[in-house]
C-alpha positions as a Markdown table, in Angstrom:
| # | Residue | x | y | z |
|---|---|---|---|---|
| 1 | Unk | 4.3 | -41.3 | -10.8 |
| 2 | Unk | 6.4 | -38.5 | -10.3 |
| 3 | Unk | 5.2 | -35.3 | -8.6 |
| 4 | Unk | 6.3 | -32.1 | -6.9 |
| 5 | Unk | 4.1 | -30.6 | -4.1 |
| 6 | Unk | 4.1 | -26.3 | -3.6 |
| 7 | Unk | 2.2 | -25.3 | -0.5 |
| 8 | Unk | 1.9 | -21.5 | -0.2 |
| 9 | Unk | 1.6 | -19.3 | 2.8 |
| 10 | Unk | -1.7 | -17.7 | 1.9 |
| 11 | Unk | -3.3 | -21.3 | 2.2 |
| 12 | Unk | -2.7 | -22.0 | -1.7 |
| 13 | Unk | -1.7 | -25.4 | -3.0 |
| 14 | Unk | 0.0 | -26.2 | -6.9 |
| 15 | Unk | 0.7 | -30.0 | -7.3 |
| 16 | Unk | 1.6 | -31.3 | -10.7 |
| 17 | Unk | 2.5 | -34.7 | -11.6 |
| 18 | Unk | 3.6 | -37.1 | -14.5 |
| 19 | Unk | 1.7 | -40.5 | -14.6 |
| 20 | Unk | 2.3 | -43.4 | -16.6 |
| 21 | Unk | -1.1 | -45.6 | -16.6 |
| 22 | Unk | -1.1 | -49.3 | -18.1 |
| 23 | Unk | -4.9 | -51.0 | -19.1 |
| 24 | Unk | -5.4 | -54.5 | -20.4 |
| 25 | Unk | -9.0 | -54.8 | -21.8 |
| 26 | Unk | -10.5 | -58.0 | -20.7 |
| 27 | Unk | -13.8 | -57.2 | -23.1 |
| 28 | Unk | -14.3 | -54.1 | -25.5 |
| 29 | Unk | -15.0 | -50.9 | -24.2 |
| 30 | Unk | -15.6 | -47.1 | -26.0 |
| 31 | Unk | -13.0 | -44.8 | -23.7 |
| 32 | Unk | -15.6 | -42.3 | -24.7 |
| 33 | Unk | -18.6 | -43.9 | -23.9 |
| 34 | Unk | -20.7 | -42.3 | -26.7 |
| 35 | Unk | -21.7 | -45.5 | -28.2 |
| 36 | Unk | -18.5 | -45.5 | -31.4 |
| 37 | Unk | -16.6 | -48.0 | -32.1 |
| 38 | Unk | -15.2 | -50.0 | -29.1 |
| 39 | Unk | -11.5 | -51.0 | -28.5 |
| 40 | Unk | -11.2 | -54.8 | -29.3 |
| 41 | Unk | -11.0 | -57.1 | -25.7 |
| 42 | Unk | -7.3 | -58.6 | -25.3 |
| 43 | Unk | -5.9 | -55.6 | -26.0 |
| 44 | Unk | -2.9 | -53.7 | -24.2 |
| 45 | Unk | -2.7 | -49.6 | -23.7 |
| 46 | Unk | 0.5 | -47.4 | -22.0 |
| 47 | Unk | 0.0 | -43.9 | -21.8 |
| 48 | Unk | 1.5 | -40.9 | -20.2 |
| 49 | Unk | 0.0 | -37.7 | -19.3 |
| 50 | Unk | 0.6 | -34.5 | -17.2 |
| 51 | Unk | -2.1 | -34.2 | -14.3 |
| 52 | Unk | -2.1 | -30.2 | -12.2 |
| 53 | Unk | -4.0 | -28.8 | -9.6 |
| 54 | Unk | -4.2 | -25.5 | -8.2 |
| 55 | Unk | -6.1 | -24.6 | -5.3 |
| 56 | Unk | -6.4 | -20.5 | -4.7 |
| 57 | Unk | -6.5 | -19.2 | -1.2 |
| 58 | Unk | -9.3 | -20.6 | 1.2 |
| 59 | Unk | -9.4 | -17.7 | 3.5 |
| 60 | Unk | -11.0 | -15.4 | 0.6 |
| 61 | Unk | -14.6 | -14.9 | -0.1 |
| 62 | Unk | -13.7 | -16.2 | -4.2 |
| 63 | Unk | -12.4 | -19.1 | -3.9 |
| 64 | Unk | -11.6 | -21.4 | -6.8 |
| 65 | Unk | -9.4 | -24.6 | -8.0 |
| 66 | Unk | -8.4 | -26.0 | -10.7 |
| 67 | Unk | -7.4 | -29.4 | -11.9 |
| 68 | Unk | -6.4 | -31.2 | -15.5 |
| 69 | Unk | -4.4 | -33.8 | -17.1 |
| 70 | Unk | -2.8 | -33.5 | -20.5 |
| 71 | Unk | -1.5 | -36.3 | -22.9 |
| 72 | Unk | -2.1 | -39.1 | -24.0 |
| 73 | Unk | -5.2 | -41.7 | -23.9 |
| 74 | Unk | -5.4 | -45.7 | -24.8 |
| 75 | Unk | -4.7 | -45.3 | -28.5 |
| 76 | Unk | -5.2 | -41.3 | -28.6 |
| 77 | Unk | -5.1 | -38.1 | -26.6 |
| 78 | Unk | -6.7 | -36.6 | -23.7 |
| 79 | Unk | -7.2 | -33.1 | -22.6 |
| 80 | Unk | -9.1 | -32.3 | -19.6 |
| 81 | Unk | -9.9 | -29.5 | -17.1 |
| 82 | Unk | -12.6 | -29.2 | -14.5 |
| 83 | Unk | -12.4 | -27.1 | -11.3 |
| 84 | Unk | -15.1 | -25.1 | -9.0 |
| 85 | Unk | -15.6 | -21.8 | -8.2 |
| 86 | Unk | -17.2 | -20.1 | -5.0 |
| 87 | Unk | -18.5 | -17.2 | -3.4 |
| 88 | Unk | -18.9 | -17.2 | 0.0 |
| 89 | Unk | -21.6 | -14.3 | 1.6 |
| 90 | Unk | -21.1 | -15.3 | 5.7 |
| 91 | Unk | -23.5 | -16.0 | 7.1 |
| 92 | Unk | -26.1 | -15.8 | 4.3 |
| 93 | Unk | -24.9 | -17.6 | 1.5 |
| 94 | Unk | -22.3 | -19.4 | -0.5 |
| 95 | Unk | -23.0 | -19.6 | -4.3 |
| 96 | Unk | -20.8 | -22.3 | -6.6 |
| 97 | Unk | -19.9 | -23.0 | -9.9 |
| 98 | Unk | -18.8 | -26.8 | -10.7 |
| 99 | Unk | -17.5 | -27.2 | -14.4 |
| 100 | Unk | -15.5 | -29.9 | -16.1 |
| 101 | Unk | -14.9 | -30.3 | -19.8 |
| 102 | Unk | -13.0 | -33.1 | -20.9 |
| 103 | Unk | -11.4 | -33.4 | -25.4 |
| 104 | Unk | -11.3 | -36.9 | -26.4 |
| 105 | Unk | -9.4 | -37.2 | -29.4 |
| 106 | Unk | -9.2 | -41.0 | -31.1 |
| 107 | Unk | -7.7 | -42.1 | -34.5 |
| 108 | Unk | -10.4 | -43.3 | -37.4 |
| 109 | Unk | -12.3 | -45.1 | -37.0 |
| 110 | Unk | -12.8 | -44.2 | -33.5 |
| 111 | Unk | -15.2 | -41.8 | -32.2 |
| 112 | Unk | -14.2 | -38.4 | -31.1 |
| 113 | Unk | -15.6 | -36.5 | -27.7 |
| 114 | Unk | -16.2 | -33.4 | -26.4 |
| 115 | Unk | -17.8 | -34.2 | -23.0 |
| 116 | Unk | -19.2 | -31.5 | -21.0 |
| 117 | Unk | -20.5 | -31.1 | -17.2 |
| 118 | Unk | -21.8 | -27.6 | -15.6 |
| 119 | Unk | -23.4 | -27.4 | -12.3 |
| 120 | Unk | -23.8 | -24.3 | -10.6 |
| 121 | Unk | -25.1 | -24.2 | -6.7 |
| 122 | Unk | -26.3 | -22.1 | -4.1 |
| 123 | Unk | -26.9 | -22.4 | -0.6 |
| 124 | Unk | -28.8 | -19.8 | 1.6 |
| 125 | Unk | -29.2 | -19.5 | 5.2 |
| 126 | Unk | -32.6 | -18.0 | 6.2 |
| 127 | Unk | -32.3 | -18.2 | 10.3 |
| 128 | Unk | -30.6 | -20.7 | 12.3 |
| 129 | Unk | -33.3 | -23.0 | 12.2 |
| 130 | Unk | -33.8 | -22.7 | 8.3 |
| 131 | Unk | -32.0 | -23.7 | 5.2 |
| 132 | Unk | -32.3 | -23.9 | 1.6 |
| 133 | Unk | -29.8 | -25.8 | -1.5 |
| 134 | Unk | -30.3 | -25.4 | -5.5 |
| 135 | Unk | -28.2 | -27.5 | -7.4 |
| 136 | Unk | -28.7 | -27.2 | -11.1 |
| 137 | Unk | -26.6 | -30.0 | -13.4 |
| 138 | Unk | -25.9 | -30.4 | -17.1 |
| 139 | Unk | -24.0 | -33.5 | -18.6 |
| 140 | Unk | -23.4 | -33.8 | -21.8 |
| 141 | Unk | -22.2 | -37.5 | -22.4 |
| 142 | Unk | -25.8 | -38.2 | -21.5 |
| 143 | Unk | -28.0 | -35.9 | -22.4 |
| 144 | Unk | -29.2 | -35.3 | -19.1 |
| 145 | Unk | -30.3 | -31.8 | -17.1 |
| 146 | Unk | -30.8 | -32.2 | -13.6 |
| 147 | Unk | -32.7 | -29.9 | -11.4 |
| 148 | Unk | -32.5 | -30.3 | -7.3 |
| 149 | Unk | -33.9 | -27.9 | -4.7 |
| 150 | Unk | -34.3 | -28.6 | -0.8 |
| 151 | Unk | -35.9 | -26.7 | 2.1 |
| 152 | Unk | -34.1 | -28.1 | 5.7 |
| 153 | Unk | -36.0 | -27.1 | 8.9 |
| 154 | Unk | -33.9 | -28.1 | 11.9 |
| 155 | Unk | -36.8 | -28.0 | 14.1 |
| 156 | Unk | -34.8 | -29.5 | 17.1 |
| 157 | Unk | -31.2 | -30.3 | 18.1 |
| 158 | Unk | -30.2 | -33.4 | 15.3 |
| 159 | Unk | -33.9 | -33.3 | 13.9 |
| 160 | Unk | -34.6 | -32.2 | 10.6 |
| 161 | Unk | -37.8 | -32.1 | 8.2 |
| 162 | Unk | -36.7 | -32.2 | 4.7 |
| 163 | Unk | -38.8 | -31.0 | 1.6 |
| 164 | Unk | -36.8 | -32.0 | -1.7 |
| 165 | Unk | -37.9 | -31.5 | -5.2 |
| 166 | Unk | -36.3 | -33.5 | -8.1 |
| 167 | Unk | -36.6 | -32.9 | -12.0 |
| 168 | Unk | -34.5 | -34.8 | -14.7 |
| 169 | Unk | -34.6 | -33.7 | -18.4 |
| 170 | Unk | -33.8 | -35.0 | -21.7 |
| 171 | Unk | -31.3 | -32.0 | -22.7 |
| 172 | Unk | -29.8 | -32.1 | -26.6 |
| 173 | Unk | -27.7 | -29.3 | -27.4 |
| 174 | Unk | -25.7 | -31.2 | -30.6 |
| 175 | Unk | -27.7 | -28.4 | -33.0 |
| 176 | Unk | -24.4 | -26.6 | -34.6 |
| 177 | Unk | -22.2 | -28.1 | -31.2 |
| 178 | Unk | -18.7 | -27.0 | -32.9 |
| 179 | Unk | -19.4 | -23.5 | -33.6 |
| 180 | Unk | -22.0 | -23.1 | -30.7 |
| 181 | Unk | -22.4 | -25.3 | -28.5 |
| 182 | Unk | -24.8 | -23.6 | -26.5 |
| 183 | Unk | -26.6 | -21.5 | -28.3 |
| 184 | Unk | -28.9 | -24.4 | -30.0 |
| 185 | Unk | -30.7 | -27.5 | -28.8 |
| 186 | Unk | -33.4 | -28.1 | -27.0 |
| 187 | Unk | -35.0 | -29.3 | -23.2 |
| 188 | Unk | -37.2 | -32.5 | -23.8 |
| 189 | Unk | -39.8 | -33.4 | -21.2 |
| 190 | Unk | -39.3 | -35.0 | -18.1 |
| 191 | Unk | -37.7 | -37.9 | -17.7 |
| 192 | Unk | -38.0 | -38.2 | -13.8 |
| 193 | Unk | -40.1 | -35.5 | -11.6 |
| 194 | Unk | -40.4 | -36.6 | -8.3 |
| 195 | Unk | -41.1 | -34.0 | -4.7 |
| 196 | Unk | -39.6 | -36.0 | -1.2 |
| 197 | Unk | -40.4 | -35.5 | 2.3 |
| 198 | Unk | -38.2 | -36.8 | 5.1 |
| 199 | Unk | -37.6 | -36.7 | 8.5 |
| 200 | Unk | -34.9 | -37.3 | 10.9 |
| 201 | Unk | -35.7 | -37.4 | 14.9 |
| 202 | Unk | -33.2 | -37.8 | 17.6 |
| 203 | Unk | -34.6 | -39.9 | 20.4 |
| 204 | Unk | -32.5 | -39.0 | 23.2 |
| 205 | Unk | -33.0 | -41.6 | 26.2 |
């Protein structure tokens, strides 16, 4: 590795490196995991890429970061970004955007990839004692849409009665993916549906 550090005095951080990474396959694997051809076991891969980060100032109500790597990847290339982004609304709420997008490119006859995570967020504050969290998540390397929601009542010190809701989705959006990747597709049923109680009690001797 070698890597330079910039630490600004408004909070912000930039880091960039350049990595050398080394893999010996000891059985086959797909580095895109898509189900394509697999790289043969026994087999020996050196790559170099360019990895970044930025990280904006934490003192703000936006605050965002970044982060990628560039180059290559076993026996192809790699490019990759992901980052969030948030908006904080003290003492009410802080909403979030999570995002990463990652451009698998392999020679024939290897599989190519265009691998795609979004998960926004939000997380309210009703009163002191009362709390609710949304967390929405789409992956595209599996097809999967992911819905969570919890309600948190700290009805004492360190005790907490949890309500959580849980819904998981069969999500295909491949319909016309180059040109519009979201704009076609479709949500399946569910694959998992599933509402949670818990609750947490300190004993205090």
């Amino acid at each position: 590795n070698l890597w330079y550090n910039i630490k600004f005095q408004n909070t912000a951080m930039f880091f960039t490196r350049i990595r050398e990474d080394y893999v010996y396959l000891f059985s086959p694997f797909d580095p895109t995991n898509s189900g394509g051809l697999q790289l043969p076991a026994g087999t020996g891969y050196r790559w170099f890429n360019v990895v970044y980060n930025y990280t904006s100032n934490a003192r703000k109500k936006i605050v965002f970061n970044v982060n990628g790597r560039l180059g290559q990847y076993y026996n192809g290339h790699r490019q990759s970004a992901e980052g969030t982004l948030s908006y904080r609304l003290q003492p009410y709420a802080v909403f979030w955007m999570n995002f990463s997008y990652n451009r698998i490119r392999l020679p024939n006859p290897y599989k190519d990839a265009d691998l795609i995570l979004i998960g926004p967020k939000i997380d309210l504050t009703f009163t002191k004692k009362l709390f609710w969290t949304t967390y929405v998540q789409y992956n595209s390397q599996i097809k999967n849409m992911n819905i969570n929601a919890r309600l948190q009542w700290r009805f004492k010190p360190v005790s907490d009665l949890y309500l959580v809701y849980t819904d998981n989705y069969f999500a295909d959006f491949s319909i016309n993916q180059e040109r519009f990747p979201f704009l076609s597709g479709n949500i399946g049923s569910p694959k998992l549906r599933a509402l949670s109680v818990k609750l947490s009690y300190w004993i205090n001797p």
